[in-house]
C-alpha positions in Angstrom: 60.6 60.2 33.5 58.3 57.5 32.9 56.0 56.6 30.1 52.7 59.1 29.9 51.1 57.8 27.1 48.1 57.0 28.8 47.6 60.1 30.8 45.2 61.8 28.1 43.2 58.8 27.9 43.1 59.1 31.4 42.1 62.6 32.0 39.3 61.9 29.1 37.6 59.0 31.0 38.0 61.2 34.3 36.2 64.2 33.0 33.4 62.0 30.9 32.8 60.4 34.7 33.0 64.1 35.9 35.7 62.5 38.5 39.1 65.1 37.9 38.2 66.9 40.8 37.8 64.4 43.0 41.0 62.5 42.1 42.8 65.1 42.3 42.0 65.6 45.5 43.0 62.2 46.5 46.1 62.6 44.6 47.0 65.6 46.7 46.0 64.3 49.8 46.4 60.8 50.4 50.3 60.8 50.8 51.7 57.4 51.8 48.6 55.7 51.0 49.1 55.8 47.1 52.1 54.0 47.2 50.0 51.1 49.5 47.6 51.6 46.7 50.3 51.3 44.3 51.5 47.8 46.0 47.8 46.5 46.2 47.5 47.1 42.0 51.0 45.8 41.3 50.0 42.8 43.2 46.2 42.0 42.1 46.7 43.1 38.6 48.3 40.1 37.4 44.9 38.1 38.3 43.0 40.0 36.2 45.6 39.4 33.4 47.0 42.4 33.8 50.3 43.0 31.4 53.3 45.4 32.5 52.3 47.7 29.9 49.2 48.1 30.7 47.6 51.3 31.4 46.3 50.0 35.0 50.2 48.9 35.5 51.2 52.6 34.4 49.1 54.1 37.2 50.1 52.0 39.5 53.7 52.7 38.2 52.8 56.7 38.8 51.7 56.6 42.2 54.3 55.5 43.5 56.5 58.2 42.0 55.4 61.6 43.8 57.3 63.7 41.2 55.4 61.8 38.3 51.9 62.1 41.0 52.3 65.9 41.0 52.9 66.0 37.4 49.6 64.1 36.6 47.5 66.1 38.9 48.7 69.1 37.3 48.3 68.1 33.5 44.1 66.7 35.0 44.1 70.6 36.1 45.6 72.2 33.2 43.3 69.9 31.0 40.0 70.9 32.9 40.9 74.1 32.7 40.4 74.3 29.1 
């Protein structure tokens, strides 16, 4: 399992921007292009000064897993739900 420590923070900043449903819908629905996604970050964020425990490394990290993708999308549900 990996590290979630930043999925609250996430899922806060998502539903201030009023974005959970739409990023869930990617999640669900953009297959093989997360893990391209996933390369792209992995690759750019060390421009940006990026570290590997950063919370933009940690998504990147996510996508590419689909068990820890499905996982996410269902705690943004669960926490819009309530």
């Amino acid at each position: 399992m990996m590290d979630r420590k930043y999925w609250a923070d996430w899922a806060q900043t998502l539903q201030q921007k009023r974005l959970t449903g739409l990023v869930v819908t990617l999640l669900e629905g953009t297959g093989p292009l997360k893990i391209l996604l996933s390369q792209a970050l992995m690759g750019f964020l060390p421009l940006f000064g990026q570290t590997r425990d950063s919370s933009w490394q940690s998504f990147a990290q996510m996508l590419e897993d689909s068990t820890e993708c499905r996982s996410f999308t269902t705690y943004l549900l669960e926490e819009k739900n309530s």
